[in-house]
MILUM-666073 format. One record per residue: residue number from 1; y, x negated, z of N, C-alpha, C in turn. Coordinates in steps of 0.001 Angstrom, whole numbers. Example, Ala and Ser with C-alpha at 12.3 -4.5 7.8 and 13.67 -1.06 7.14 Angstrom:
PT   seq      n_c2      n_c1      n_c3     ca_c2     ca_c1     ca_c3      c_c2      c_c1      c_c3
PT     1     -5690    -13190      7800     -4500    -12300      7800     -3300    -13200      7800
PT     2     -2250    -12850      7080     -1060    -13670      7140        30    -12900      7870
//
This chain:
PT   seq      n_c2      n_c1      n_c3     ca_c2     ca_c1     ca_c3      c_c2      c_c1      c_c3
PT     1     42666    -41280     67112     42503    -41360     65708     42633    -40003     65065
PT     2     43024    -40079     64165     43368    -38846     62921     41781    -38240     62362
PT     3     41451    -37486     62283     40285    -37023     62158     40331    -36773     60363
PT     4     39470    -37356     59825     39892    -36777     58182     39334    -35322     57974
PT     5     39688    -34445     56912     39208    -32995     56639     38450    -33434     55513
PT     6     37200    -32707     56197     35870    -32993     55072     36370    -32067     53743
PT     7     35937    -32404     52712     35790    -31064     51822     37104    -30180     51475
PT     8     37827    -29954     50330     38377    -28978     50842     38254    -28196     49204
PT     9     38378    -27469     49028     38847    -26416     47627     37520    -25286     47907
PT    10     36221    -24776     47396     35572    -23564     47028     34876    -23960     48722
PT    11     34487    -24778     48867     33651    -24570     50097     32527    -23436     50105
PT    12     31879    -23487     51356     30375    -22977     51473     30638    -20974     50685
PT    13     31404    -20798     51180     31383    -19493     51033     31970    -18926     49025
PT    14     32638    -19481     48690     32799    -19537     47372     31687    -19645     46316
PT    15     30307    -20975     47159     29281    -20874     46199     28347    -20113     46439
PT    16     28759    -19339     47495     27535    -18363     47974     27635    -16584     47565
PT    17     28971    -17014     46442     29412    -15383     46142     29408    -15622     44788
PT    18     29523    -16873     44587     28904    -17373     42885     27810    -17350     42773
PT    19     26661    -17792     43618     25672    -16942     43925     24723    -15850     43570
PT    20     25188    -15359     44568     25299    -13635     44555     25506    -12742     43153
PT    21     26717    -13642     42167     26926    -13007     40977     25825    -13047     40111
PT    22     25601    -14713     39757     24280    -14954     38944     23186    -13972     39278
PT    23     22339    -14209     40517     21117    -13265     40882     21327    -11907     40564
PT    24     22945    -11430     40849     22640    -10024     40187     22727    -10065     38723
PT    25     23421    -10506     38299     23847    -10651     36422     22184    -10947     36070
PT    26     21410    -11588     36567     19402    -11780     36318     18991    -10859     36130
PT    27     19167     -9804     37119     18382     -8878     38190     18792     -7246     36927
PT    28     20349     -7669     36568     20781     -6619     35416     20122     -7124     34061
PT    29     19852     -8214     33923     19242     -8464     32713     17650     -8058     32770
PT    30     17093     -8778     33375     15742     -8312     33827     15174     -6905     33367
PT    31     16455     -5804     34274     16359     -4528     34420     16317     -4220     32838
PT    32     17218     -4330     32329     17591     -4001     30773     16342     -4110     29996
PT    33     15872     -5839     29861     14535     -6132     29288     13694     -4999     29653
PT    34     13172     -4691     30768     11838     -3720     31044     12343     -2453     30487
PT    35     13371     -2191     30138     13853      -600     29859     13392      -657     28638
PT    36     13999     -1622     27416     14237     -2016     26295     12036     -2340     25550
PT    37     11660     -3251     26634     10100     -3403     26270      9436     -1682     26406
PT    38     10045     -1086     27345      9215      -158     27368      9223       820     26349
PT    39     10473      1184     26075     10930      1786     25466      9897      1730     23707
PT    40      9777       335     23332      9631      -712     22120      8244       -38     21972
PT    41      7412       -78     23527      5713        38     23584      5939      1850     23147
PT    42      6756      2669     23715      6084      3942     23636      6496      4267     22236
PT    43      7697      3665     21449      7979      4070     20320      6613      3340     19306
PT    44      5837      2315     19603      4895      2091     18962      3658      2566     19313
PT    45      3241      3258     20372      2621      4016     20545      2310      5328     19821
PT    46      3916      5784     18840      3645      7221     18465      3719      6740     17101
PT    47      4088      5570     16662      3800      5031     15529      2102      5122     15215
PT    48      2043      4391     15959       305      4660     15991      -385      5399     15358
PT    49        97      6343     16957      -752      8093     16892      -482      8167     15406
PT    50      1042      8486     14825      1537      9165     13448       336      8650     12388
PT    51       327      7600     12206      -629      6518     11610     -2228      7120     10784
PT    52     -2647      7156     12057     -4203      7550     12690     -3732      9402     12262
PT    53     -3286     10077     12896     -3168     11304     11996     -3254     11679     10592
PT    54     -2404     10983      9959     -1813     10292      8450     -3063     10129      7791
PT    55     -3868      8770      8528     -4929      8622      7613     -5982      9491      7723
PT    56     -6090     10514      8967     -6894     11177      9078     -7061     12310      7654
PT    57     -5897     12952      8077     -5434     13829      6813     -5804     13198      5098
PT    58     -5401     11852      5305     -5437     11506      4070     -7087     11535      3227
PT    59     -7802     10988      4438     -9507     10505      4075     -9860     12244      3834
PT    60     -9548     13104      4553     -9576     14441      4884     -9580     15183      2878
PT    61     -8075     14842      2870     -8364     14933      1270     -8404     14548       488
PT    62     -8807     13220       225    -10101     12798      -263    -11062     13138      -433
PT    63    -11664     13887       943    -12797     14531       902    -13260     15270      -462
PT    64    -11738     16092      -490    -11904     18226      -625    -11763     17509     -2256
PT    65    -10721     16447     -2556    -10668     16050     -3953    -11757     15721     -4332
PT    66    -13329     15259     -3534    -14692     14654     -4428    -15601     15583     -4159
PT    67    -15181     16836     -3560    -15835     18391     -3667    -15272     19247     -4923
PT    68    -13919     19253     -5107    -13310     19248     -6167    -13896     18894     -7292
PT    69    -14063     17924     -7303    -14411     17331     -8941    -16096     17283     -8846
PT    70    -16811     17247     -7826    -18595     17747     -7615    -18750     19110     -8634
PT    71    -17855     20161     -7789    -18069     21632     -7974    -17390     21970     -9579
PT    72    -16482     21577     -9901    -15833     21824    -11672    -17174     20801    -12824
PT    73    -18045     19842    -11958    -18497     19197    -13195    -19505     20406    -12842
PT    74    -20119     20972    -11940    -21393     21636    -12129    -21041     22687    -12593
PT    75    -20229     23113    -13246    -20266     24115    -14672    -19352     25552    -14046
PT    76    -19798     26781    -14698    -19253     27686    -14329    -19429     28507    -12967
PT    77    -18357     29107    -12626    -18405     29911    -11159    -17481     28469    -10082
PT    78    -16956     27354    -10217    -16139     26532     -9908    -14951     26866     -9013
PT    79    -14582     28017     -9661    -12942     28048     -9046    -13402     29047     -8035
PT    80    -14489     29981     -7915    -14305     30777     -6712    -15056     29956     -5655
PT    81    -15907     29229     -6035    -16699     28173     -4785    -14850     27353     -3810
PT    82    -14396     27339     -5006    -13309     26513     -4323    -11947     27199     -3724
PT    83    -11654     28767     -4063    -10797     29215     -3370    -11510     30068     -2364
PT    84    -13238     29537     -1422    -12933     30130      -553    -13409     28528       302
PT    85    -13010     27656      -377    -12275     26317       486    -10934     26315      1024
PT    86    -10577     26768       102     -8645     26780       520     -8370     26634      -426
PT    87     -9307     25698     -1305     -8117     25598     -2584     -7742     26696     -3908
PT    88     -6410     26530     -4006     -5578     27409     -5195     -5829     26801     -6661
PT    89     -6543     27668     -7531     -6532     27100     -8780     -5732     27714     -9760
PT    90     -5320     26985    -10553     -3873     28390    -11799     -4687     27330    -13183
PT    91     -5133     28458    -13605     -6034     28018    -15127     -5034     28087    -15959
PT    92     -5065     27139    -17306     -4046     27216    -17880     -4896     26821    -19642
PT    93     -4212     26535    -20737     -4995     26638    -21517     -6014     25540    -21650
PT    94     -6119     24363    -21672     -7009     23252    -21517     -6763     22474    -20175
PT    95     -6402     23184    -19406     -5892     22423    -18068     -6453     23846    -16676
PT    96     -6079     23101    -15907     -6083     23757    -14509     -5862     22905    -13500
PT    97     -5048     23562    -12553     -3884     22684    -11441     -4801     23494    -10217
PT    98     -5013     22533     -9861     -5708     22671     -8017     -5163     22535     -7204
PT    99     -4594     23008     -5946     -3728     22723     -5135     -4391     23494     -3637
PT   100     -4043     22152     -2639     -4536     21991     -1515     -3791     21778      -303
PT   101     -3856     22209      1306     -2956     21135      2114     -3921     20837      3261
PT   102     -3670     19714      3634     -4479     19063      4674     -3523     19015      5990
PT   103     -3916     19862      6984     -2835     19585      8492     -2771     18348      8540
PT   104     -1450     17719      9396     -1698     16100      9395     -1441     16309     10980
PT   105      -578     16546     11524      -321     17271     12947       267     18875     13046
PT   106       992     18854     14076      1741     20614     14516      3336     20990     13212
PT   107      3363     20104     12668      4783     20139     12224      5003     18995     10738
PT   108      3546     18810     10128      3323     18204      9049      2350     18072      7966
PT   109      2391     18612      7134       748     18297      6528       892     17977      5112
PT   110      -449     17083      4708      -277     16757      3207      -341     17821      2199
PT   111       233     17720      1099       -84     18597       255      -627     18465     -1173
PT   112     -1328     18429     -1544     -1968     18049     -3016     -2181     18841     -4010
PT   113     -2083     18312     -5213     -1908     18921     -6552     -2894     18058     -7559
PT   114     -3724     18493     -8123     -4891     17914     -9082     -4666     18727    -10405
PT   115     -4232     17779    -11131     -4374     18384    -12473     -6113     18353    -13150
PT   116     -6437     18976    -13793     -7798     18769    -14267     -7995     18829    -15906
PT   117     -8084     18492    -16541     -8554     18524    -18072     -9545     19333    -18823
PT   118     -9378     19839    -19378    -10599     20614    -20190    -10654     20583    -21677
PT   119    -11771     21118    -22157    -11703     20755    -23917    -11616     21926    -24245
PT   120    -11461     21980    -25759    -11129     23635    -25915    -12120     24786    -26160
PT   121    -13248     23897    -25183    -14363     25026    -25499    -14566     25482    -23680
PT   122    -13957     24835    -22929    -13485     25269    -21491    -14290     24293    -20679
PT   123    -14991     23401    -21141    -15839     22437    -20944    -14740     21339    -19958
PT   124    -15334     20594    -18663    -14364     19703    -18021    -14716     18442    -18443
PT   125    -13565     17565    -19082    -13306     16819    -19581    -13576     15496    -18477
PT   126    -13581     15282    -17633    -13776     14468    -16960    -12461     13693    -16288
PT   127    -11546     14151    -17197    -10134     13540    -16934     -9123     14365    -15804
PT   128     -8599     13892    -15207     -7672     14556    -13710     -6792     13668    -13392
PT   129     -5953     13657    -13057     -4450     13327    -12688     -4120     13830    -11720
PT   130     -3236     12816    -10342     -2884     13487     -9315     -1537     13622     -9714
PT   131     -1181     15558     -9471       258     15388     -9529      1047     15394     -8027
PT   132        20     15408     -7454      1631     15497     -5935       222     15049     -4855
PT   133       724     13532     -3787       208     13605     -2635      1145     13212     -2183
PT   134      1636     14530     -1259      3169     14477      -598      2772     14783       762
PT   135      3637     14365      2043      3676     14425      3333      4918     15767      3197
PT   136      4653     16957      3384      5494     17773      3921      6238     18316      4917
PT   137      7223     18479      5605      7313     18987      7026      8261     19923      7271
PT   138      7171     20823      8476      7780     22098      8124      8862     22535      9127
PT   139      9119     23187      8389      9990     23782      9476      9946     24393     10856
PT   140     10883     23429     11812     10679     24007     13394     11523     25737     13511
PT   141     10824     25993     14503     11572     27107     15288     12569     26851     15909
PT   142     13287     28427     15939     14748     28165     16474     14434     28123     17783
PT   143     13430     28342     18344     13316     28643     19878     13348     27569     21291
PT   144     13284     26060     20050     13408     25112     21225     14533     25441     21870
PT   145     14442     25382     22766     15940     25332     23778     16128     23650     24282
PT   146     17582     23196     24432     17625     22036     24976     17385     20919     23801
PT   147     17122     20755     22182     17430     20012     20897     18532     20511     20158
PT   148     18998     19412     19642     20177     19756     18512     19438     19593     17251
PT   149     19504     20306     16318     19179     20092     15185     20220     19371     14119
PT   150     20077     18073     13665     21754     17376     13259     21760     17827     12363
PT   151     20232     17316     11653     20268     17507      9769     20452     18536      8881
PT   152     21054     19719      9191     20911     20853      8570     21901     20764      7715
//
């Protein structure tokens, strides 16, 4: 008798290299995902940190702004209690501009500007206006070695 041939076209070895492709094409995806998650966690990680700095700074001056306005209502001698805080005062004729900066980290800090009101007998009016709560950042050194600087 004629023996029939089992099977014939991809046979055992064809699906075992089709196989082989899938598990790795997984194994490259897989890989990618954990690069891509990790990547996701540490960039929200410094989100964070930035965050928590930010508000630190911010509550920070807050502070110096309700020492600010404590020390100008209790009358005269005001501006030197406060420039040996840090803060800069420029008297002007019914006005005076206060200006402050709060570190926020190594390479950023807030900077603030308080306008203040006065009457024309030099008396503080009670009235103040913020003119500037700005995030500043300063300028790096040339000395990193190994960064490009793009934005210049």
């Amino acid at each position: 008798m004629k023996e029939k041939q089992i099977g014939s076209g991809i046979g055992a070895g064809g699906i075992s290299i089709l196989a082989i492709f899938v598990v790795l094409c997984l194994a490259t995806l897989a890989a990618l995902s954990l690069v891509s998650a990790r990547a996701d966690r540490n960039l929200a990680e410094k989100n964070a940190q930035a965050s928590v700095e930010y508000y630190q700074a911010d509550a920070r001056a807050e502070e110096i702004l309700h020492e600010l306005l404590t020390a100008v209502q209790s009358g005269p001698g005001w501006e030197e209690a406060l420039r040996a805080d840090g803060v800069a005062v420029v008297r002007q004729e019914n006005a005076a501009v206060a200006s402050y900066q709060v570190p926020i980290n190594d390479s950023k800090s807030l900077s603030v500007e308080i306008s203040l009101t006065f009457s024309g007998e030099g008396r503080f009016t009670g009235e103040w206006k913020r003119l500037r709560w700005q995030t500043l950042v300063e300028e790096e050194s040339e000395s990193q070695e190994g960064t490009l600087n793009l934005l210049r």
